[in-house]
C-alpha positions as CSV (number, residue, x, y, z in Angstrom):
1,X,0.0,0.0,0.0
2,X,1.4,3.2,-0.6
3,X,0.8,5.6,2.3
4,X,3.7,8.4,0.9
5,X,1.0,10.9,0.3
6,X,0.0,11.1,4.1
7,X,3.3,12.1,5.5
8,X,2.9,15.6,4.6
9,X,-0.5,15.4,6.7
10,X,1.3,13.9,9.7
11,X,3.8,16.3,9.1
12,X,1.3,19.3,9.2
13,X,0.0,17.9,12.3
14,X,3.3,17.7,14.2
15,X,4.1,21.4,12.9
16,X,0.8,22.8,14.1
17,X,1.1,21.0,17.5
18,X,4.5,22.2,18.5
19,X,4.1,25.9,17.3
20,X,0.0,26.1,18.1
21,X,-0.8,27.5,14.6
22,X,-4.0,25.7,13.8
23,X,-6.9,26.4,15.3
24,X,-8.1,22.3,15.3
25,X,-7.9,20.7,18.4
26,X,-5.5,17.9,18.9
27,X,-8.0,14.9,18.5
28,X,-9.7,15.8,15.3
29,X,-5.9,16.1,13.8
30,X,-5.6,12.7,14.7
31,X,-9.2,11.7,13.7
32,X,-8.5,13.0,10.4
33,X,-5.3,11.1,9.9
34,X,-6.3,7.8,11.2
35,X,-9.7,8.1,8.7
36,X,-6.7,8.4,5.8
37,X,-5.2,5.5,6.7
38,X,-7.8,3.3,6.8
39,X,-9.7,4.5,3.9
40,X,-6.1,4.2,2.2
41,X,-6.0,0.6,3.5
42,X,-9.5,-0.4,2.5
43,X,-8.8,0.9,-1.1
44,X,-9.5,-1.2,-4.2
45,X,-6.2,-3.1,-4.8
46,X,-4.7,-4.7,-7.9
47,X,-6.5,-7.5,-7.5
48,X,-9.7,-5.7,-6.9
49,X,-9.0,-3.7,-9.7
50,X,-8.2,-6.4,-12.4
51,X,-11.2,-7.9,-11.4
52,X,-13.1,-4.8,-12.5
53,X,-11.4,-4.2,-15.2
54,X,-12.3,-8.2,-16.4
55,X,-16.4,-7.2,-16.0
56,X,-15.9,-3.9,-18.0
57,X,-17.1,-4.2,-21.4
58,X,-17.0,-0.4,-21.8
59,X,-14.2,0.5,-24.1
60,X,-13.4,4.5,-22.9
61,X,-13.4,2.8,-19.5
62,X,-10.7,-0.1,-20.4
63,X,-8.6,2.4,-22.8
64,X,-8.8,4.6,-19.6
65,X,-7.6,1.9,-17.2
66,X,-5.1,1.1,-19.4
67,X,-3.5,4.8,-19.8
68,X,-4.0,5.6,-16.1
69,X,-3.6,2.8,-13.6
70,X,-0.6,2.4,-11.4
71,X,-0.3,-1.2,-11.7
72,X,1.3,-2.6,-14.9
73,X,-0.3,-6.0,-15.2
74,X,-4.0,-3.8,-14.5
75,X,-3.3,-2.0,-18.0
76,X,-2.1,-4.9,-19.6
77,X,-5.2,-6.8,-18.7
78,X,-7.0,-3.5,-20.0
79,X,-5.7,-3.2,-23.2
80,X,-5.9,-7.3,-24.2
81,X,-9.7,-6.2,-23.3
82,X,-9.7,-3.5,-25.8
83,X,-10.9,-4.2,-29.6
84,X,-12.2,-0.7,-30.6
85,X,-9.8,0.7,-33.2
86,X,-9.7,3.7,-32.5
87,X,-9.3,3.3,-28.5
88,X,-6.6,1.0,-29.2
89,X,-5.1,3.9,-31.2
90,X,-5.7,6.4,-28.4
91,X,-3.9,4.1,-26.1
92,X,-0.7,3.2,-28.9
93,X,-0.3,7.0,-29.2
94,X,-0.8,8.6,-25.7
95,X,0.4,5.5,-23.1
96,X,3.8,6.2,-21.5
97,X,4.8,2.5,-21.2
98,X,6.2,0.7,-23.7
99,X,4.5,-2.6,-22.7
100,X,0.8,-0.9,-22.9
101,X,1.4,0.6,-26.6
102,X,3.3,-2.6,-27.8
103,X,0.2,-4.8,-26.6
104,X,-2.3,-1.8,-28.0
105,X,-0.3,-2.1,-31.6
106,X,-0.8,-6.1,-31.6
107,X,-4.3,-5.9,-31.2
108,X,-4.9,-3.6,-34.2
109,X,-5.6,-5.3,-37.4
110,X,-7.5,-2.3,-39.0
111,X,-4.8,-1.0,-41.9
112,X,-6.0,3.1,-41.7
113,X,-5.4,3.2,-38.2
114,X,-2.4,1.9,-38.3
115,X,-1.5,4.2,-40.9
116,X,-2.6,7.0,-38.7
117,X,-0.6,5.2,-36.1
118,X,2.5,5.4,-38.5
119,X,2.0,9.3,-39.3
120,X,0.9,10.5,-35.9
121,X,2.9,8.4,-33.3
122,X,6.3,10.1,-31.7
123,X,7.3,6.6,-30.3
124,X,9.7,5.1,-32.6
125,X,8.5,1.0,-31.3
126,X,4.8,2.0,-32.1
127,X,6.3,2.8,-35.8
128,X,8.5,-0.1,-36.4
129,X,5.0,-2.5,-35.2
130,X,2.6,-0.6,-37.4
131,X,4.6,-0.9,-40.2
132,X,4.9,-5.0,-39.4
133,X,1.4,-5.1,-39.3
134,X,0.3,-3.0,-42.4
135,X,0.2,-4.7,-45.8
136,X,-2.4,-2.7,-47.2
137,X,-0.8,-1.3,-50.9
138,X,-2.5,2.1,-51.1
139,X,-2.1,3.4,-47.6
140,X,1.5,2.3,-48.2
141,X,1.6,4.3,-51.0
142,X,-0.3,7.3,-49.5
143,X,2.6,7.2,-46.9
144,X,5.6,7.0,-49.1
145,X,3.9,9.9,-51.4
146,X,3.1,12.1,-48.3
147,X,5.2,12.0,-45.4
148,X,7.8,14.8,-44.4
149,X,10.0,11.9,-42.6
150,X,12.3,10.8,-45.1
151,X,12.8,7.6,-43.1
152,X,9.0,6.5,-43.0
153,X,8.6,7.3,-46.6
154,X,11.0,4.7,-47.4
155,X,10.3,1.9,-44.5
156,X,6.7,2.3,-46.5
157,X,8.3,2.0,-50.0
158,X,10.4,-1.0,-49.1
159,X,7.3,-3.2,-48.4
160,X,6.0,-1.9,-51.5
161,X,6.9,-5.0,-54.3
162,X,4.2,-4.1,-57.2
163,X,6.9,-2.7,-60.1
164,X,4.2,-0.6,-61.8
165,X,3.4,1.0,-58.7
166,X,7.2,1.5,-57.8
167,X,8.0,3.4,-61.0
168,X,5.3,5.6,-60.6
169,X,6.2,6.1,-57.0
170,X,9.8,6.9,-58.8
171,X,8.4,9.5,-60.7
172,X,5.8,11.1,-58.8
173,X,7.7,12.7,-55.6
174,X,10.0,15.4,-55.6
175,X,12.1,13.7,-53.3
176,X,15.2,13.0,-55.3
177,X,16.7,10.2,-52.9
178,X,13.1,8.7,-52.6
179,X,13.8,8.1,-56.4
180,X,17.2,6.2,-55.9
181,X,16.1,4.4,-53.3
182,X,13.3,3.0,-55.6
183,X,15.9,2.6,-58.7
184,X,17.9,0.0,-56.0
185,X,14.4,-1.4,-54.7
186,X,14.0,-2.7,-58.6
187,X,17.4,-4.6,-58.3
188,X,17.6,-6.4,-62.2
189,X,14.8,-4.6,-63.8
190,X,12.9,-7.6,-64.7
191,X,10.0,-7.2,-63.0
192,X,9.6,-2.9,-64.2
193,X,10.4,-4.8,-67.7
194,X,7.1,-6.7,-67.2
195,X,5.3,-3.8,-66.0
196,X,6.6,-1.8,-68.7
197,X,4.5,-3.2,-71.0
198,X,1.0,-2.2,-69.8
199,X,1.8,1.0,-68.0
200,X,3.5,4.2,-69.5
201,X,5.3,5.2,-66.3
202,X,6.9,2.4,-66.0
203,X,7.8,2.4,-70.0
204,X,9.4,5.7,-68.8
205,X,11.3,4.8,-66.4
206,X,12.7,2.1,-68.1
207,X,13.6,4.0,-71.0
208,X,15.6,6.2,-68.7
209,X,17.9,3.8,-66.5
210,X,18.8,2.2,-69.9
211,X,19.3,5.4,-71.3
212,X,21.6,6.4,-68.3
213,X,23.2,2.6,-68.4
214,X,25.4,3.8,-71.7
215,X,27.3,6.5,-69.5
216,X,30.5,5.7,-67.3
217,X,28.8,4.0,-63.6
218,X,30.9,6.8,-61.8
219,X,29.2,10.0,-63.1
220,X,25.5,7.9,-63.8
221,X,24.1,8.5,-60.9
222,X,24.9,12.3,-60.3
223,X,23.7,13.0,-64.0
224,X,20.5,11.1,-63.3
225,X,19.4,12.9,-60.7
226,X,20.3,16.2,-62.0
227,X,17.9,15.5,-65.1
228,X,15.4,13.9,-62.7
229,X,13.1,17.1,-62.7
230,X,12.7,17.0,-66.1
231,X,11.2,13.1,-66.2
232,X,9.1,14.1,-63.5
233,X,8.0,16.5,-65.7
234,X,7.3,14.1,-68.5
235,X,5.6,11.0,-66.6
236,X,2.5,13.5,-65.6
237,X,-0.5,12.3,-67.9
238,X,-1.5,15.6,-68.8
239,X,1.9,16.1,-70.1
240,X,2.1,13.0,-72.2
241,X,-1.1,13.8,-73.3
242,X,-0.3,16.6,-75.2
243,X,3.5,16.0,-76.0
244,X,3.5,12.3,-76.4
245,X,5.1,9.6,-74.3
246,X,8.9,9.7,-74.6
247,X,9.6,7.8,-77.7
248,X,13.6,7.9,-77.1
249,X,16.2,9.3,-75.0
250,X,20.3,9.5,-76.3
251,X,22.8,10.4,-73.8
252,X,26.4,11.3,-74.4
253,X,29.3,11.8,-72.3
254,X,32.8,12.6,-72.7
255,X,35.9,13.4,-70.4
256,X,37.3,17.1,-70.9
257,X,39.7,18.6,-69.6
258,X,41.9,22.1,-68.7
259,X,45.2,23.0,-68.0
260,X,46.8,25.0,-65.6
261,X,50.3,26.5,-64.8
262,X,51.8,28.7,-62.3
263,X,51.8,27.5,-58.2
264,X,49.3,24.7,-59.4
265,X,50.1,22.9,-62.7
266,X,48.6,20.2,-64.0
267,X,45.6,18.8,-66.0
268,X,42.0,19.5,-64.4
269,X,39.5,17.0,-65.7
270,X,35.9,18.1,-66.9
271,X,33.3,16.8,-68.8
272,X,31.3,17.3,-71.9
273,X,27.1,16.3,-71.4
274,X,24.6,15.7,-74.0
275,X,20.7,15.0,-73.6
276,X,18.5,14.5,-77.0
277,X,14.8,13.3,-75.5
278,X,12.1,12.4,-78.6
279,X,8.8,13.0,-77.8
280,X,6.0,11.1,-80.0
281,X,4.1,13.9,-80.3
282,X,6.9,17.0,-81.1
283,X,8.1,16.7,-84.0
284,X,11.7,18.1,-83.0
285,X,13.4,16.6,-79.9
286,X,14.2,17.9,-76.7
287,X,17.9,18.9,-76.6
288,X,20.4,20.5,-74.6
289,X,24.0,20.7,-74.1
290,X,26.6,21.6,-70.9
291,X,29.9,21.5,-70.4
292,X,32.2,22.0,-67.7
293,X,33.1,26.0,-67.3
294,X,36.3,26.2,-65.8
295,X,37.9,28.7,-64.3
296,X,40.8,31.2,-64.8
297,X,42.5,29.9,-62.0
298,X,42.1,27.1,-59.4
299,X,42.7,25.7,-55.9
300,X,42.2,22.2,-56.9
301,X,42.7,19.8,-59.8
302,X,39.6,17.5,-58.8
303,X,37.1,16.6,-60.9
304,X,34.5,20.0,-61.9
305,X,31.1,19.0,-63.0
306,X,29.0,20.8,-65.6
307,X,26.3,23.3,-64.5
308,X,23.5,20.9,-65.7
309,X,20.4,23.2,-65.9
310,X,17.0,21.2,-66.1
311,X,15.0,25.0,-67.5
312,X,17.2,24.2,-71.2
313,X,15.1,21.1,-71.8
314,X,11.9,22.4,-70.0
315,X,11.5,25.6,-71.4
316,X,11.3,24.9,-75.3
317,X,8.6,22.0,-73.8
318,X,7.0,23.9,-71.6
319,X,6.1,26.9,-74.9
320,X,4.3,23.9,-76.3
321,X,1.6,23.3,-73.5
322,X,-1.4,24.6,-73.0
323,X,-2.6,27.0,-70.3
324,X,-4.3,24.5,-67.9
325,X,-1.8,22.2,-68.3
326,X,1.1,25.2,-67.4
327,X,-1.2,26.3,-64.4
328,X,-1.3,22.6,-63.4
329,X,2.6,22.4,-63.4
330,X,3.1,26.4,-61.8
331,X,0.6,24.5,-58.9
332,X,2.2,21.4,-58.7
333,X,5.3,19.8,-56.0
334,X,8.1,21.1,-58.7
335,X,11.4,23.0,-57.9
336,X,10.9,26.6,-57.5
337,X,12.4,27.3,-60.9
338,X,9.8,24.7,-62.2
339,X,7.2,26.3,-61.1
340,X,8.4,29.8,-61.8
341,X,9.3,29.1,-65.4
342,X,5.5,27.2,-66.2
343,X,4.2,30.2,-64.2
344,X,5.9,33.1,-66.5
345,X,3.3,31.2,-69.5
346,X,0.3,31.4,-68.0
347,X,-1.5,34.3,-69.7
348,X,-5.1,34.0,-68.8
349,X,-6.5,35.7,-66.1
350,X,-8.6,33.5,-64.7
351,X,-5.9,30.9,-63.8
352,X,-3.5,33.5,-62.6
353,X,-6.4,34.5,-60.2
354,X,-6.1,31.0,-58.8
355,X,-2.4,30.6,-59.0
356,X,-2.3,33.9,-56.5
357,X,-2.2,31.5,-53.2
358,X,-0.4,33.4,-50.6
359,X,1.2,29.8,-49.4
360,X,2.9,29.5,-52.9
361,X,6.6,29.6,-52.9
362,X,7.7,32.8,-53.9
363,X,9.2,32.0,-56.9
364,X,6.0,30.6,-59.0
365,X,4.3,34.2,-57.0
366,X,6.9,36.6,-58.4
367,X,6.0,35.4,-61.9
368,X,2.3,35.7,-61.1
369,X,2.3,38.8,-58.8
370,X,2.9,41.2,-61.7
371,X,0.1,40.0,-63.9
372,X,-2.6,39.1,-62.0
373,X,-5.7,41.5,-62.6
374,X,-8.4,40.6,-60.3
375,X,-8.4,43.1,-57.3
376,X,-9.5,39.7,-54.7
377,X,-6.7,38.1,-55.8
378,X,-4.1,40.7,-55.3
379,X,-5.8,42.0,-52.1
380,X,-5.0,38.3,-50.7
381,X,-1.7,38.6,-51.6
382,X,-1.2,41.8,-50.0
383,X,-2.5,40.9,-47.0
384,X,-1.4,37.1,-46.3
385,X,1.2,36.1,-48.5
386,X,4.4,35.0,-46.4
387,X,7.0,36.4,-48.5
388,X,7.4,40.9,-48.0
389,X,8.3,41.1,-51.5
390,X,5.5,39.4,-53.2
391,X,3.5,41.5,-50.7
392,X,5.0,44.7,-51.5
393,X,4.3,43.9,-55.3
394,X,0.9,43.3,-54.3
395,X,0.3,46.7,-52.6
396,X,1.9,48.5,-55.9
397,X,-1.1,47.1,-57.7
398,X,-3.4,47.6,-55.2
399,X,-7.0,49.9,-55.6
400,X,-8.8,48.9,-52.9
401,X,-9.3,51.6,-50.2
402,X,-10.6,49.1,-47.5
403,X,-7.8,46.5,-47.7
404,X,-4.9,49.4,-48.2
405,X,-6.2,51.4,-45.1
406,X,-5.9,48.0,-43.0
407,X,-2.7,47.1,-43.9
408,X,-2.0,51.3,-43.3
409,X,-3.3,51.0,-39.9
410,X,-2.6,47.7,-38.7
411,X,0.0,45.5,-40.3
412,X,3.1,45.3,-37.8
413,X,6.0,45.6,-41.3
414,X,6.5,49.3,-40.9
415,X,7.6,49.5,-44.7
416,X,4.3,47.9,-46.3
417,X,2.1,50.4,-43.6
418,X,4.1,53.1,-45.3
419,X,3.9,51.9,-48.9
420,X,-0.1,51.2,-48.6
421,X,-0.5,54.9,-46.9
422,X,1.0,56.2,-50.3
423,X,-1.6,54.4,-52.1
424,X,-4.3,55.6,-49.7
425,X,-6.6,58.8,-51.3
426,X,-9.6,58.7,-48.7
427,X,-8.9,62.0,-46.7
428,X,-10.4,60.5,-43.5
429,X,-8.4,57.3,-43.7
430,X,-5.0,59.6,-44.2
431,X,-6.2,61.7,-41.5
432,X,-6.3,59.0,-38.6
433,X,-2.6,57.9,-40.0
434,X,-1.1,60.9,-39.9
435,X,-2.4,61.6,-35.9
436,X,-2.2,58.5,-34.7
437,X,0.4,56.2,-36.1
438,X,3.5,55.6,-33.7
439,X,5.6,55.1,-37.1
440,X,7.0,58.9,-37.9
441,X,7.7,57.6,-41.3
442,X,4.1,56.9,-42.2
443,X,2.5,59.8,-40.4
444,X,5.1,61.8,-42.7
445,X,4.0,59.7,-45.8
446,X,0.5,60.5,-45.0
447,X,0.8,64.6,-44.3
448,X,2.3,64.7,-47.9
449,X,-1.3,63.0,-49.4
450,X,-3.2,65.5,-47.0
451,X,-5.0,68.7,-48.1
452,X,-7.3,69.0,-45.0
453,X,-6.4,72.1,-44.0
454,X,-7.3,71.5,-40.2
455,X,-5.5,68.8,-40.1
456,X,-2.1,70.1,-41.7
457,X,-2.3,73.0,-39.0
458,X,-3.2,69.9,-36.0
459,X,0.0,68.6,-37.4
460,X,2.4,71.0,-38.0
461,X,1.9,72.2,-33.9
462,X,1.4,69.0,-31.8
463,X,3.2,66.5,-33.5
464,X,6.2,64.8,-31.6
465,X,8.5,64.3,-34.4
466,X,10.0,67.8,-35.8
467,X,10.3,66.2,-39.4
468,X,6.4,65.2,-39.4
469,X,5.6,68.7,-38.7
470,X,7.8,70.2,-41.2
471,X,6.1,68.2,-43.8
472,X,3.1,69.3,-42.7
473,X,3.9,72.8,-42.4
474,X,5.4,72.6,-46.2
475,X,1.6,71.9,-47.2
476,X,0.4,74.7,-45.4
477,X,-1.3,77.7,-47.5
478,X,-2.7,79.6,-44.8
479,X,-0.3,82.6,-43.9
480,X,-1.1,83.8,-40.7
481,X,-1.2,80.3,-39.3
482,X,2.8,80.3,-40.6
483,X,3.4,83.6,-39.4
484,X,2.5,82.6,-35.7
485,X,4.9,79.4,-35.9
486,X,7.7,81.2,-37.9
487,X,7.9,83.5,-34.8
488,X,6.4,81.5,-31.8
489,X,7.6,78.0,-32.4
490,X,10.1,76.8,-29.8
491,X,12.1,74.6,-32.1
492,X,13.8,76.5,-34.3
493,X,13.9,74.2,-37.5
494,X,10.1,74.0,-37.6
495,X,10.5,78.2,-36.9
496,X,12.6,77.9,-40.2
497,X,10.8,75.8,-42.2
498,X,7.4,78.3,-41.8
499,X,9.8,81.2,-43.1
500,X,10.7,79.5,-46.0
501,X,7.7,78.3,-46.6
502,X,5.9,82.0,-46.6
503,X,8.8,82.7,-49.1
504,X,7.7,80.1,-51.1
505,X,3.9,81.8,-51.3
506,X,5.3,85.2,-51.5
507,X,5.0,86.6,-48.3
């Protein structure tokens, strides 16, 4: 029985005794603390409470027992009661023993919860027994296509054995080492050989590893992966659909080199890459060249790779596609520069309205920013897209009063308050900036839209920063009004600024 939890009474009791603090009398302390003991004693025990837990049929109540009891063999008996899915789950993701949320993960046979399991758990043994108990090939799929951990994608992909599904996997991700690791998974190729003949992406995938088997196995891999943007490109069906599958690929490499003389002398060896791709719909093929640009000098004779530059064989192919299909890539899980480049094409309005996502990387919005008419679209931009500049850009194209006043008077990036003031023409809107803003900048911004006169004068006297009223007082028409402050102001720039200004009006 553990009685721990009474000491502090007893302990309260001796303190209050000896130093007569407590205004209980001496009999009712020890009332009170012999009640505890026995209530403690008289308790439900383990065996008590494994007996309960064998009536319950309730499954809250077992998953319960099994997260909170103190007795290890209670929630074990709990949780080999348990045989709700998602109570099972509960207990695999929240328990704090391993034993509970290995038993919890034995029980569960239902393949999406163990897939949740998989994504949600922070216990690395609930992972490893999910995985052993999930065979199911789409949720397997959905896993390796989905998941930020590199490590789960792959455990996923490795009990993956369907070739057809594999290559497409291969082709689909923009995970570059999720592709390799699927290019190993295939081992001899006989199997995606098979599959290659009812299913395109695996026709394409073939076509490329024995494209990329004719160049030297030291350099294959690096040169595969640096093209691998532009088959990912190719193996989307809207692509092939109005390009044509890829009817032939031709690769050529050769060994250059450069030499150098002075402190470091010697040979430095380059290289020389050629990539012709025939599409069965284009009637001229895909080409491009690099080669390695040396330098004038160098530090090291080592091997320099060419700058290979996947936009030379996507940009000719992407001036053949059609809007939708441009807006679908500018959308899609591309590189940045992907995006960007099928971005720069899209000409009509109303998909450049719904590429104008503030969550878009900034690249694919900087191409899109610029163009984009519709003042909702832009207005979202202004106001929610994570990048300043694509904001900024936003703001320079911005009409609307309503949104430009809120992001005046509100937004915390003193630079895009001070840019949307400059945008601003309702006189009431720039009349609250220029009084009330703590930013001097923007209050200065707004006095130069003003032309209330009531305001300019409000201004150009009770403002705390001399520079704010000396822009106000530069907008000033009234002459008496500068008169007074060219001869009764106490600071004797603003004093100053009302002379010259009277000279300016001829007075």
């Amino acid at each position: 029985m553990n009685v721990s939890w009474i000491i502090p009474i007893r302990q309260c009791y001796r303190r209050c005794s000896v130093h007569r603090l407590c205004r209980w009398k001496r009999w009712r302390f020890a009332l009170l603390y012999v009640t505890i003991i026995l209530w403690t004693a008289c308790g439900p025990g383990v065996e008590e409470r494994k007996r309960t837990v064998e009536s319950l049929t309730n499954q809250h109540s077992l998953a319960t027992y099994a997260l909170e009891d103190r007795d290890p063999t209670v929630r074990l008996a709990a949780v080999m009661k348990l045989a709700e899915p998602g109570e099972l789950t509960r207990v695999a993701l929240e328990s704090s023993h391993r034993d509970v949320r290995a038993a919890a993960v034995t029980r569960l046979s239902d393949q999406a919860a163990l897939a949740k399991l998989i994504r949600l758990t922070r216990y690395d043994d609930v992972r490893v027994a999910a995985f052993a108990r999930l065979e199911d090939p789409a949720l397997l799929t959905a896993i390796a296509l989905e998941d930020p951990n590199k490590d789960i994608r792959q455990t996923a992909l490795a009990k993956l054995d369907d070739p057809a599904v594999l290559a497409s996997l291969a082709l689909l991700p923009p995970q570059q080492e999720d592709a390799e690791f699927i290019i190993q998974r295939l081992g001899d190729r006989s199997g995606l050989e098979q599959a290659a003949a009812r299913e395109a992406q695996a026709r394409l995938l073939m076509k490329i590893l024995t494209a990329f088997d004719s160049l030297e196995e030291e350099h294959r891999g690096r040169l595969r992966r640096a093209l691998w943007e532009v088959f990912h490109v190719l193996a989307q069906p809207p692509v092939a659909a109005e390009v044509g599958e890829v009817a032939a690929m031709e690769l050529t490499w050769h060994k250059t080199s450069q030499s150098y003389w002075g402190s470091l002398s010697g040979s430095k060896p380059g290289e020389s890459f050629h990539c012709a791709i025939r599409l069965k719909k284009r009637r001229q093929p895909l080409t491009a060249h690099w080669s390695t640009d040396f330098p004038w000098s160098t530090g090291h004779l080592g091997f320099q790779s060419a700058a290979i530059k996947n936009l030379d064989l996507l940009e000719p192919l992407f001036d053949q596609l059609s809007q939708s299909v441009l807006a679908g890539i500018a959308a899609g899980r591309y590189q940045p520069a992907t995006r960007r480049a099928a971005a720069e094409r899209v000409t009509d309005a109303a998909r450049l309205s719904r590429l104008a996502v503030p969550d878009m990387d900034e690249a694919a919005l900087d191409a899109v920013v610029e163009r984009v008419t519709d003042p909702a679209a832009l207005a979202r931009l202004a106001l929610e897209a994570t990048s300043p500049s694509i904001r900024e850009k936003a703001i320079a194209r911005l009409n609307d009063q309503a949104v430009l006043t809120r992001i005046a008077t509100t937004d915390q990036d003193i630079h895009l308050r001070e840019l949307a003031t400059t945008r601003i023409s309702d006189p009431e809107a720039l009349a609250a900036i220029a009084l009330q803003d703590q930013d001097f900048n923007v209050r200065k911004t707004a006095v130069a839209r003003l032309a209330d006169a009531s305001i300019l004068a409000k201004v150009a006297r009770e403002d705390r920063d001399d520079t704010v009223r000396e822009a106000a007082i530069a907008r000033i028409t009234d002459p008496a009004l500068l008169s007074r402050i060219a001869v009764e102001d106490e600071v004797e720039s603003v004093r100053a600024a009302a002379q010259y200004r009277l000279g300016e009006l001829g007075k």
